[in-house]
mmCIF file as gemmi writes it, N, C-alpha and C atoms, coordinates in Angstrom:
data_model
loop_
_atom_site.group_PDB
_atom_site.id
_atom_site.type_symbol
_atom_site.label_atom_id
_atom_site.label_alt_id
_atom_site.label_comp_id
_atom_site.label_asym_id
_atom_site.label_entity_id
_atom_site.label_seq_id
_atom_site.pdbx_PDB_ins_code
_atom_site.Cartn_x
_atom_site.Cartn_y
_atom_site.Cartn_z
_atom_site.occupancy
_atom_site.B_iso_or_equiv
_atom_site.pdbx_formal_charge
_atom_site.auth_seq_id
_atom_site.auth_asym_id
_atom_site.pdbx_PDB_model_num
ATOM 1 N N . UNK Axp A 1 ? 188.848 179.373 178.426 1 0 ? 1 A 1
ATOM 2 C CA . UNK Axp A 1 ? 189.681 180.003 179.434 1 0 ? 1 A 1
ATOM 3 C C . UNK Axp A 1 ? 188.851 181.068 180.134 1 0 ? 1 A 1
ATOM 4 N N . UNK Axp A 2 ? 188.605 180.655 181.46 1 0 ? 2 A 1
ATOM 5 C CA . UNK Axp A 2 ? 187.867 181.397 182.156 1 0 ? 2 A 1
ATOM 6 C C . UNK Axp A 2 ? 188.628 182.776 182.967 1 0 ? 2 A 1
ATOM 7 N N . UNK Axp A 3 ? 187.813 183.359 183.379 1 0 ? 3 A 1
ATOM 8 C CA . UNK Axp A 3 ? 188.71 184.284 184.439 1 0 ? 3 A 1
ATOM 9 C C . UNK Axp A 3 ? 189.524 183.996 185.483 1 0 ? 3 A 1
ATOM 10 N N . UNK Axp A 4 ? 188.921 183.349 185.975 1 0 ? 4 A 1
ATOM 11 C CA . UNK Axp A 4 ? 190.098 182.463 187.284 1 0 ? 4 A 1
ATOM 12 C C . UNK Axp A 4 ? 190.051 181.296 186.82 1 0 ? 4 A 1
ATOM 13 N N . UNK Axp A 5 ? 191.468 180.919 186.886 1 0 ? 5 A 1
ATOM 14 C CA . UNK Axp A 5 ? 191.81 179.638 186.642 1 0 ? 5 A 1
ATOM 15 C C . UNK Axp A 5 ? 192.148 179.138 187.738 1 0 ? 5 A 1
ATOM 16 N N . UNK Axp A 6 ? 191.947 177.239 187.081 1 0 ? 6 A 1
ATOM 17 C CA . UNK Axp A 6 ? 191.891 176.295 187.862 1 0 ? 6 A 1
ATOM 18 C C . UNK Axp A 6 ? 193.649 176.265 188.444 1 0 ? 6 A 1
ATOM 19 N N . UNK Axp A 7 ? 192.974 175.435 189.652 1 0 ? 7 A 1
ATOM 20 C CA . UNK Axp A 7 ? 194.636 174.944 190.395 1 0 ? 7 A 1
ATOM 21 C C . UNK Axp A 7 ? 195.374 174.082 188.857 1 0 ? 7 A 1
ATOM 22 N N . UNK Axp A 8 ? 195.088 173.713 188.678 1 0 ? 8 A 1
ATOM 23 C CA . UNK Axp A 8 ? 195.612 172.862 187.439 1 0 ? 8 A 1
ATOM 24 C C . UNK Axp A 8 ? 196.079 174.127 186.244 1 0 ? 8 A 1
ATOM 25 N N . UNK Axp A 9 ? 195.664 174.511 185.883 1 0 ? 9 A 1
ATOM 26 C CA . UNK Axp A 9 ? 196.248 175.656 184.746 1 0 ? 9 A 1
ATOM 27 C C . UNK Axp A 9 ? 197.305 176.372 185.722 1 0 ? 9 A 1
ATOM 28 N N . UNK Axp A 10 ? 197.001 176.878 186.769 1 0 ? 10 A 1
ATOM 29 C CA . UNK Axp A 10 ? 198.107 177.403 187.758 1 0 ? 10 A 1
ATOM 30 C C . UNK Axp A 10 ? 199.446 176.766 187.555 1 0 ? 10 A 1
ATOM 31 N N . UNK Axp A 11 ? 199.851 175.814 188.283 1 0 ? 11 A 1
ATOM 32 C CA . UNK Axp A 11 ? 200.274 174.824 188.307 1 0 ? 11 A 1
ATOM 33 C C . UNK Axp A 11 ? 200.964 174.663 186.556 1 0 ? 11 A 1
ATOM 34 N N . UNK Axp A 12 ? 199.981 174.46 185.646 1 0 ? 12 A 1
ATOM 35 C CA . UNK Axp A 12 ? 201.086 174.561 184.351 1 0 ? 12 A 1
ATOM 36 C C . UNK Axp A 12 ? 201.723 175.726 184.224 1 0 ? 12 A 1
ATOM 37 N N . UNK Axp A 13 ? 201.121 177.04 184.342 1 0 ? 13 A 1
ATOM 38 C CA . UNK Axp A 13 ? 201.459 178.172 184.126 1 0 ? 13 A 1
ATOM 39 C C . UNK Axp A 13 ? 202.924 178.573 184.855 1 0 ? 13 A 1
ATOM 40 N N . UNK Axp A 14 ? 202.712 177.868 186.167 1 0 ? 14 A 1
ATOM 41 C CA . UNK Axp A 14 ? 204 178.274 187.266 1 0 ? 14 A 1
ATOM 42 C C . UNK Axp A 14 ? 205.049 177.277 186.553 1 0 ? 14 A 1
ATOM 43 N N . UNK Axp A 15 ? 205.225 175.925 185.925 1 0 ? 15 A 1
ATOM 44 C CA . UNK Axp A 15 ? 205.638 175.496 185.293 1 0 ? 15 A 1
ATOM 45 C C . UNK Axp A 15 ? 206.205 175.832 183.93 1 0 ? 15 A 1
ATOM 46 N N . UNK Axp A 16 ? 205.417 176.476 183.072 1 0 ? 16 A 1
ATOM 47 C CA . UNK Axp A 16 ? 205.558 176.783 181.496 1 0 ? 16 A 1
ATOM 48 C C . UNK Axp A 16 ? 206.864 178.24 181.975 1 0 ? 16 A 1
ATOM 49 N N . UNK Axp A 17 ? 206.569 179.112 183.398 1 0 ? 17 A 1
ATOM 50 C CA . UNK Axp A 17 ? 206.733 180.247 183.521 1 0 ? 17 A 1
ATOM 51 C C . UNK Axp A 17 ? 208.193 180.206 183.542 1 0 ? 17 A 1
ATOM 52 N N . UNK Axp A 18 ? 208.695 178.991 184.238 1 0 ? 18 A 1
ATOM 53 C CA . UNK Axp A 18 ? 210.299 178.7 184.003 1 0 ? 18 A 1
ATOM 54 C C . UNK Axp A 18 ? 210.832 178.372 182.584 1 0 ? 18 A 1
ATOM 55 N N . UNK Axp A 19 ? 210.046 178.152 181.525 1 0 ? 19 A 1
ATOM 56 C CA . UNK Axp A 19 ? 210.734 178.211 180.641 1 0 ? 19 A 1
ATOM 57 C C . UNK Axp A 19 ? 210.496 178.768 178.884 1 0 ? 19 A 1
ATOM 58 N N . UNK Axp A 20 ? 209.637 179.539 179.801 1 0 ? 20 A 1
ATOM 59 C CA . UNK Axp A 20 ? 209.21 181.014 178.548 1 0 ? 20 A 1
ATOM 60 C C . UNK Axp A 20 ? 208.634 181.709 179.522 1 0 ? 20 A 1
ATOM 61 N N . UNK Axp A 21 ? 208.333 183.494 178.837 1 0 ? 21 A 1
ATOM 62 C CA . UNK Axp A 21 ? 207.975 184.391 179.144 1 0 ? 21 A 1
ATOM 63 C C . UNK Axp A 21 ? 206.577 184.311 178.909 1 0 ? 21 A 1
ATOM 64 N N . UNK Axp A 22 ? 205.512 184.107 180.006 1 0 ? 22 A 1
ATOM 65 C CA . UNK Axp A 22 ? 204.506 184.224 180.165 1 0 ? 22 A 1
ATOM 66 C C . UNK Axp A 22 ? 203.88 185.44 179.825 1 0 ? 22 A 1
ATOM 67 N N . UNK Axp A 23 ? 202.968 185.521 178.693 1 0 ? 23 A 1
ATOM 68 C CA . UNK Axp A 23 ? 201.833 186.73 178.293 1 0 ? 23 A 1
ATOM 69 C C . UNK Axp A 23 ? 201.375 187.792 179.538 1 0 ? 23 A 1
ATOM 70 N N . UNK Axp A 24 ? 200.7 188.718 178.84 1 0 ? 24 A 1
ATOM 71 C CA . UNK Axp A 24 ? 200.196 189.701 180.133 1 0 ? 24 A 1
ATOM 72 C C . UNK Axp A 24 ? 199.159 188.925 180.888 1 0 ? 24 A 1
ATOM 73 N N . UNK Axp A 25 ? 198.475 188.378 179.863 1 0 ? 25 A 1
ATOM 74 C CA . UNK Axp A 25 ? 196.746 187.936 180.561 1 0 ? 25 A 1
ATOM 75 C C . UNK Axp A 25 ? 197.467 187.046 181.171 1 0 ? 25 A 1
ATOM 76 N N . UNK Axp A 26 ? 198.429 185.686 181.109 1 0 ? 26 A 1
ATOM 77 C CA . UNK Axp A 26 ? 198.63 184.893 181.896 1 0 ? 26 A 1
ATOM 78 C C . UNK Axp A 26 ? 199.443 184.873 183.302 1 0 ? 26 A 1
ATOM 79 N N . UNK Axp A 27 ? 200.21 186.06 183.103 1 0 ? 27 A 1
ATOM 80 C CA . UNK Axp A 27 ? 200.517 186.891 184.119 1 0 ? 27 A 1
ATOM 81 C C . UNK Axp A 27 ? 199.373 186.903 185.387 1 0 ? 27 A 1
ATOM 82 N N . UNK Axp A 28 ? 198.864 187.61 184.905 1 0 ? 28 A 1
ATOM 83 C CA . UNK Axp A 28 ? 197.497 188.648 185.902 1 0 ? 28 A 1
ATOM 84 C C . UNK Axp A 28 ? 196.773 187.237 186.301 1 0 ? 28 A 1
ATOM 85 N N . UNK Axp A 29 ? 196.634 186.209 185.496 1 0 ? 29 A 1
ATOM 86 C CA . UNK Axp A 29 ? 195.484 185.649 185.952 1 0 ? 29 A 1
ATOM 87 C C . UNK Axp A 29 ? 196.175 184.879 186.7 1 0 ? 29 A 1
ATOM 88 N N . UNK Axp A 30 ? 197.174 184.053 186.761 1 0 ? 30 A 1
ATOM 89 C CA . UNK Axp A 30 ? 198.17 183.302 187.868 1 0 ? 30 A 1
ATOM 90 C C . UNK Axp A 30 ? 198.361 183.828 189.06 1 0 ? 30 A 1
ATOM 91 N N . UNK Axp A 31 ? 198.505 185.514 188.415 1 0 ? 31 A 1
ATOM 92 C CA . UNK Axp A 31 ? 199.313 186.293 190.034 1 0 ? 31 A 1
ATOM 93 C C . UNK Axp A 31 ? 198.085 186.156 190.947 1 0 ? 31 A 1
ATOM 94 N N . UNK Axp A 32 ? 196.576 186.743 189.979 1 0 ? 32 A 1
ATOM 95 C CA . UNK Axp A 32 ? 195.22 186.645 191.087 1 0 ? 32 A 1
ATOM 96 C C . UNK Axp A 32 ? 194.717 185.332 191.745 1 0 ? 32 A 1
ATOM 97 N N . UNK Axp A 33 ? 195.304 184.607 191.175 1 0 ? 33 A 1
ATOM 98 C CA . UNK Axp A 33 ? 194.934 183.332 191.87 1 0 ? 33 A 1
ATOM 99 C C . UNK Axp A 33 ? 195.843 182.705 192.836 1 0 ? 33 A 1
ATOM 100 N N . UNK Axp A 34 ? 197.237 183.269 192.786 1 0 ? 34 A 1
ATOM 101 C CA . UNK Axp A 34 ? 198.327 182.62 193.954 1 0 ? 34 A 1
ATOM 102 C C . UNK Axp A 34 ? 197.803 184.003 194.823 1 0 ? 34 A 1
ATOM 103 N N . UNK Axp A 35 ? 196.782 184.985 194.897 1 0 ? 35 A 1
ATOM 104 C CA . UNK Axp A 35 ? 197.148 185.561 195.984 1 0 ? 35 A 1
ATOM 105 C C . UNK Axp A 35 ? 195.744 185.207 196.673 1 0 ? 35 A 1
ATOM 106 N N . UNK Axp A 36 ? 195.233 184.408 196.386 1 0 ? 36 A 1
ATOM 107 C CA . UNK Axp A 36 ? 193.76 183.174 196.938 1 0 ? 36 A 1
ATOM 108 C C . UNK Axp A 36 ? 193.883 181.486 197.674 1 0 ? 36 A 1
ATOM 109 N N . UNK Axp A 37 ? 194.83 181.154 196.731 1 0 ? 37 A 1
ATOM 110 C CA . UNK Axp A 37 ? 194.789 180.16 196.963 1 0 ? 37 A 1
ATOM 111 C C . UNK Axp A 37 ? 196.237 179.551 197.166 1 0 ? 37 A 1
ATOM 112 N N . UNK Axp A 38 ? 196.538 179.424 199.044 1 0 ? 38 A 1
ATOM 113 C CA . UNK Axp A 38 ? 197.541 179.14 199.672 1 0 ? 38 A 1
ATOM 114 C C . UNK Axp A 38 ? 198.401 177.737 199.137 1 0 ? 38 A 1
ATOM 115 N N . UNK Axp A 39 ? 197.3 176.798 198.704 1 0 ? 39 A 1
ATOM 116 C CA . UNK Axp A 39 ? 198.287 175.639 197.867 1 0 ? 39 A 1
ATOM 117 C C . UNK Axp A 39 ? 198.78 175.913 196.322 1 0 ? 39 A 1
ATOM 118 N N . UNK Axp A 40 ? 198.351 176.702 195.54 1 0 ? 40 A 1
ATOM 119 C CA . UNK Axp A 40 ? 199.505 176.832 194.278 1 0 ? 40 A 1
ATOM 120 C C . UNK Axp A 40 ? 200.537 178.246 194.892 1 0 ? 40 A 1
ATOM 121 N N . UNK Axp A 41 ? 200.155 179.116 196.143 1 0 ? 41 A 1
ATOM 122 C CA . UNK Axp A 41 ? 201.432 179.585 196.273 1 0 ? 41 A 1
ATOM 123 C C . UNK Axp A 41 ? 202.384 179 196.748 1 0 ? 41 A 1
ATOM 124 N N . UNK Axp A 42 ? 202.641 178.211 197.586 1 0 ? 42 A 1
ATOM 125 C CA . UNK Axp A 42 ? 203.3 177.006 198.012 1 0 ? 42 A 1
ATOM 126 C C . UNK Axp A 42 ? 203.949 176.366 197.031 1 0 ? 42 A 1
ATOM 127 N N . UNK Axp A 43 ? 202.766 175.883 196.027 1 0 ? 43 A 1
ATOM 128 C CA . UNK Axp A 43 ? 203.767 174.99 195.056 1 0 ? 43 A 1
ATOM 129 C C . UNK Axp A 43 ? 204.58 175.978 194.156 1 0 ? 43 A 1
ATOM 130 N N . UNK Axp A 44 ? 204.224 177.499 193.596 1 0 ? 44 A 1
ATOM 131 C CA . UNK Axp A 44 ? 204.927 178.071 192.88 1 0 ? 44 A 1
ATOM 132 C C . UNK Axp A 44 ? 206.438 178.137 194.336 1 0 ? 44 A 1
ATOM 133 N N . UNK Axp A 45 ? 206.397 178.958 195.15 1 0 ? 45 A 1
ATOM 134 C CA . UNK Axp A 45 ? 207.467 178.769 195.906 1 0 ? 45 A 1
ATOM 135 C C . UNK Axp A 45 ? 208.287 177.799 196.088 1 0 ? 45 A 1
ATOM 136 N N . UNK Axp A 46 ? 207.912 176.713 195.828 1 0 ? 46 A 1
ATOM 137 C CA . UNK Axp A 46 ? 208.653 175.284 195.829 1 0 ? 46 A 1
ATOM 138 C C . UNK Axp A 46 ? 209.004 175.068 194.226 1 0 ? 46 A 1
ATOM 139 N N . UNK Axp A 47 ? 208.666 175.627 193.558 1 0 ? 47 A 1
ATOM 140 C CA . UNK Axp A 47 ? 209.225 175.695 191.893 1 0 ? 47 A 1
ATOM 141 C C . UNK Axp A 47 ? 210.12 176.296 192.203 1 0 ? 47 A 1
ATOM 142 N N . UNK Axp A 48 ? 210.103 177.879 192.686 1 0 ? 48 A 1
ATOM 143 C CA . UNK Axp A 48 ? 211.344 178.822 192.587 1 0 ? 48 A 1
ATOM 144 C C . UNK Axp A 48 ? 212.186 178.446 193.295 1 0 ? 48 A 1
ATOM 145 N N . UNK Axp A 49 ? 212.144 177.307 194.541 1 0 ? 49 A 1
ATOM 146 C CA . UNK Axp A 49 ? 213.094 176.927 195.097 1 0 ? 49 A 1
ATOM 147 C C . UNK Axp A 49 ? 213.974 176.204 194.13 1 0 ? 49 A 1
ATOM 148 N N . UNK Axp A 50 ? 213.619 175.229 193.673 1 0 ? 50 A 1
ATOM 149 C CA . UNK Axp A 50 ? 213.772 174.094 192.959 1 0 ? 50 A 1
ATOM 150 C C . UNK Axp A 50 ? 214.804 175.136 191.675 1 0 ? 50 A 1
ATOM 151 N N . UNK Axp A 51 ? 213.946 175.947 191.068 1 0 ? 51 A 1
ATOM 152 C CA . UNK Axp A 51 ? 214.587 176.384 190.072 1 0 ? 51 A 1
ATOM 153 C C . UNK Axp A 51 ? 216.192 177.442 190.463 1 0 ? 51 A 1
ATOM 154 N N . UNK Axp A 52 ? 216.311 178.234 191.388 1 0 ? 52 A 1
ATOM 155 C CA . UNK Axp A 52 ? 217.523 178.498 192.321 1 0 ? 52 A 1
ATOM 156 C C . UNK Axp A 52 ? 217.98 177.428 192.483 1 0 ? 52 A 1
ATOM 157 N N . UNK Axp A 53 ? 217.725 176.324 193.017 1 0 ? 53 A 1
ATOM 158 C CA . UNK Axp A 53 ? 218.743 175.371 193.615 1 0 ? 53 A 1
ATOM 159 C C . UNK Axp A 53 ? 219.634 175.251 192.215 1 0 ? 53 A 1
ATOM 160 N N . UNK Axp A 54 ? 218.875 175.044 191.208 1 0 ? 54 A 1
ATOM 161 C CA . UNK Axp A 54 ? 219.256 173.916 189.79 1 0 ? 54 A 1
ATOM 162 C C . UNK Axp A 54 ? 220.897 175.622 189.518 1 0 ? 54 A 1
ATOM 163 N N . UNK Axp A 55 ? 220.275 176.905 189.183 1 0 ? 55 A 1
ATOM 164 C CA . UNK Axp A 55 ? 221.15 177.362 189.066 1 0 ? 55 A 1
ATOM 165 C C . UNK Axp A 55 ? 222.518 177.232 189.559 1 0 ? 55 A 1
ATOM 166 N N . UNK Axp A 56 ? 222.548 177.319 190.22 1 0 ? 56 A 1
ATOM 167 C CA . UNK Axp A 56 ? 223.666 177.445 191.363 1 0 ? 56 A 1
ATOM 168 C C . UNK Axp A 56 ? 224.486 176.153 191.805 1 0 ? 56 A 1
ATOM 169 N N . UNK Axp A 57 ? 223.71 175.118 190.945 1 0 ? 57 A 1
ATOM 170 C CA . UNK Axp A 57 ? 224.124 173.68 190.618 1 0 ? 57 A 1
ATOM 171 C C . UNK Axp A 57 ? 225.392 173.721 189.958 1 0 ? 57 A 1
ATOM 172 N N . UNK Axp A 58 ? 226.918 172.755 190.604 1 0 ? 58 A 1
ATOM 173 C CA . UNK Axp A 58 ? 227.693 172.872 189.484 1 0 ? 58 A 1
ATOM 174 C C . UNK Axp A 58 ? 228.606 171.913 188.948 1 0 ? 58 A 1
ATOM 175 N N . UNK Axp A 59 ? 228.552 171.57 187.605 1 0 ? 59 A 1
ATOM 176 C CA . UNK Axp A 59 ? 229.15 170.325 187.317 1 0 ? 59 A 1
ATOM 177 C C . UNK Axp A 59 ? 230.269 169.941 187.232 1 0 ? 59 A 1
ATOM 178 N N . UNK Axp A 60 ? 230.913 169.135 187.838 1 0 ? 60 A 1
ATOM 179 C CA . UNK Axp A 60 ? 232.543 168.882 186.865 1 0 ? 60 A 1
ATOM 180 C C . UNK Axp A 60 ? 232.698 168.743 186.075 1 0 ? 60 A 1
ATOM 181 N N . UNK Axp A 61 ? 234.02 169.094 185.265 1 0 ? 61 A 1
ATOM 182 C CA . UNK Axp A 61 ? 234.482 169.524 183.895 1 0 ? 61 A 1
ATOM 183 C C . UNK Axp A 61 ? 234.366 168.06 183.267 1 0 ? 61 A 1
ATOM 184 N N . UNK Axp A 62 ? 234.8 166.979 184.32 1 0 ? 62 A 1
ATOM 185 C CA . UNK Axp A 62 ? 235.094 165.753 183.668 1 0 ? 62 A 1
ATOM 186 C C . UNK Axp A 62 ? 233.422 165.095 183.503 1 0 ? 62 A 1
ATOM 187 N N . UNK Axp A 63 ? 232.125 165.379 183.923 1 0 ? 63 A 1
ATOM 188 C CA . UNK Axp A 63 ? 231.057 164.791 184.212 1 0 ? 63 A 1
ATOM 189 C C . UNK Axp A 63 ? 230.893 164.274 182.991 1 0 ? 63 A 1
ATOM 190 N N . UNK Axp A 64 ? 230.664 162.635 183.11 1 0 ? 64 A 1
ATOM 191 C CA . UNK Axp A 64 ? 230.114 162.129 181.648 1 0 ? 64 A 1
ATOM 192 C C . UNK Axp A 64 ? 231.359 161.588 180.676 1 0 ? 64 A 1
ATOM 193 N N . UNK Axp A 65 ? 232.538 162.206 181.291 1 0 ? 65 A 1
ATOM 194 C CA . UNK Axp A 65 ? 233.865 160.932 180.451 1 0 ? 65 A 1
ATOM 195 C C . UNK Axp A 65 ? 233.919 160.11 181.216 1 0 ? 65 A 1
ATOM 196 N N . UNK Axp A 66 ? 234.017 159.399 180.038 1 0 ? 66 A 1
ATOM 197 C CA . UNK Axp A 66 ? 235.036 158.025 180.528 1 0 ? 66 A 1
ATOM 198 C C . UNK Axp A 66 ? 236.237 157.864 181.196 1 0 ? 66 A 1
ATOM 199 N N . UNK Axp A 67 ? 236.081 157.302 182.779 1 0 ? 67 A 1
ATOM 200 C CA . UNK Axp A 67 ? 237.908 156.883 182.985 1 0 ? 67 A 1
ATOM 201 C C . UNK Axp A 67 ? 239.127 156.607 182.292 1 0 ? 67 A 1
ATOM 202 N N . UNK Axp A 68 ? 240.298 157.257 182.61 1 0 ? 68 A 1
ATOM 203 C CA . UNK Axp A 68 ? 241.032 156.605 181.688 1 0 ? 68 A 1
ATOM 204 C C . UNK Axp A 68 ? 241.652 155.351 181.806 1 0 ? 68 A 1
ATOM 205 N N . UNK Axp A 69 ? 241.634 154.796 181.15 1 0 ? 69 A 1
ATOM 206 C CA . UNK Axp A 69 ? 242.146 152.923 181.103 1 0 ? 69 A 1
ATOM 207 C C . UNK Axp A 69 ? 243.795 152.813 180.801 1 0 ? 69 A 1
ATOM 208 N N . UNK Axp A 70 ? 243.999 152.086 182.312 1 0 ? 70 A 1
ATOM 209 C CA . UNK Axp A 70 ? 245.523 152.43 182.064 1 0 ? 70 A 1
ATOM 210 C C . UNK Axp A 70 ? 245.797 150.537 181.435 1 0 ? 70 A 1
């Protein structure tokens, strides 16, 4: 694990970041590299979209029963 990481570790990191709390070092080293490189900020922005949308997503009570059979 180098100092700057690859678009590819980015990319997992902006990934892993939705579903744990990312370390300090992995912090710092993601943040220095989305503020370089215009395609993983893009794709992190298109995560956080993605991940807002999903919130705010909402299911019906009935989703997943069965009709009832008259």
């Amino acid at each position: 694990m180098g100092l700057k990481p690859t678009c590819k570790e980015v990319h997992r990191l902006v990934s892993e970041g939705l579903d744990r709390d990312l370390s300090l070092v992995e912090r710092w080293r993601m943040r220095l590299h989305l503020m370089v490189c215009d395609a993983c900020g893009a794709f992190s922005k298109q995560m956080d979209l993605l991940r807002r949308a999903m919130q705010q997503l909402t299911i019906p009570d009935d989703a997943g029963q069965e009709p009832d059979e008259k």
